[in-house]
N, C-alpha and C positions, 0 to 999 in steps of 0.2 A: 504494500500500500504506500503511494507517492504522498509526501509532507510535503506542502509548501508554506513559505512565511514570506509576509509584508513587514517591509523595515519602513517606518515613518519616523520620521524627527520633528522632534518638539523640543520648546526652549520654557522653563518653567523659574520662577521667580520666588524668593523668599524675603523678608527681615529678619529671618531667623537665622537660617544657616543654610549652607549646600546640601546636607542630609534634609532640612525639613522641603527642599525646594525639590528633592528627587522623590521624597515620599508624594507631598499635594500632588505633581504632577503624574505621577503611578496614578494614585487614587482618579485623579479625572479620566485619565484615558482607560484605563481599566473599566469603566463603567461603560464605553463604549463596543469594546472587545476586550475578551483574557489581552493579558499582557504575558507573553513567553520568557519574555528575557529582555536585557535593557543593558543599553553601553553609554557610560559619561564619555562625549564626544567632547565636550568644553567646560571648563569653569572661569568663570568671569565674574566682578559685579562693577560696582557703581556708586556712588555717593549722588544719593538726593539733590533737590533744590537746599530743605530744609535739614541737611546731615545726615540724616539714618543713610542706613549701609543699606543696597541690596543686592543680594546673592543670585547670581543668575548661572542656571544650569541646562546645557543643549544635550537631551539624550537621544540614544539613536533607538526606537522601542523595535521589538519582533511581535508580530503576531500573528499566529494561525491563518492561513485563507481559507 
């Protein structure tokens, strides 16, 4: 029996940290389809207008077709 999987990439955002920024972003896409697997393609953030920090994270997700 043939597997195949869809790679999409998505870029998800925190004020917390790069873990809470890979977890919310699991949890969204997950509710669309299983999430198989997932690869940190980038970490980066950013400094607000107003200071706070945010954490930005581009992962590359798998999932079943």
């Amino acid at each position: 029996m043939a597997k195949s999987f869809e790679i999409i990439e998505r870029v998800g955002l925190s004020t917390v940290s790069y873990s809470e920024a890979i977890k919310n972003l699991i949890a969204e896409i997950n509710t669309e389809k299983p999430v198989y697997w997932f690869e940190v393609a980038e970490q980066r953030g950013r400094v607000t207008q107003d200071g706070q920090i945010e954490f930005q994270i581009t992962l590359k997700i798998g999932r079943k077709l």
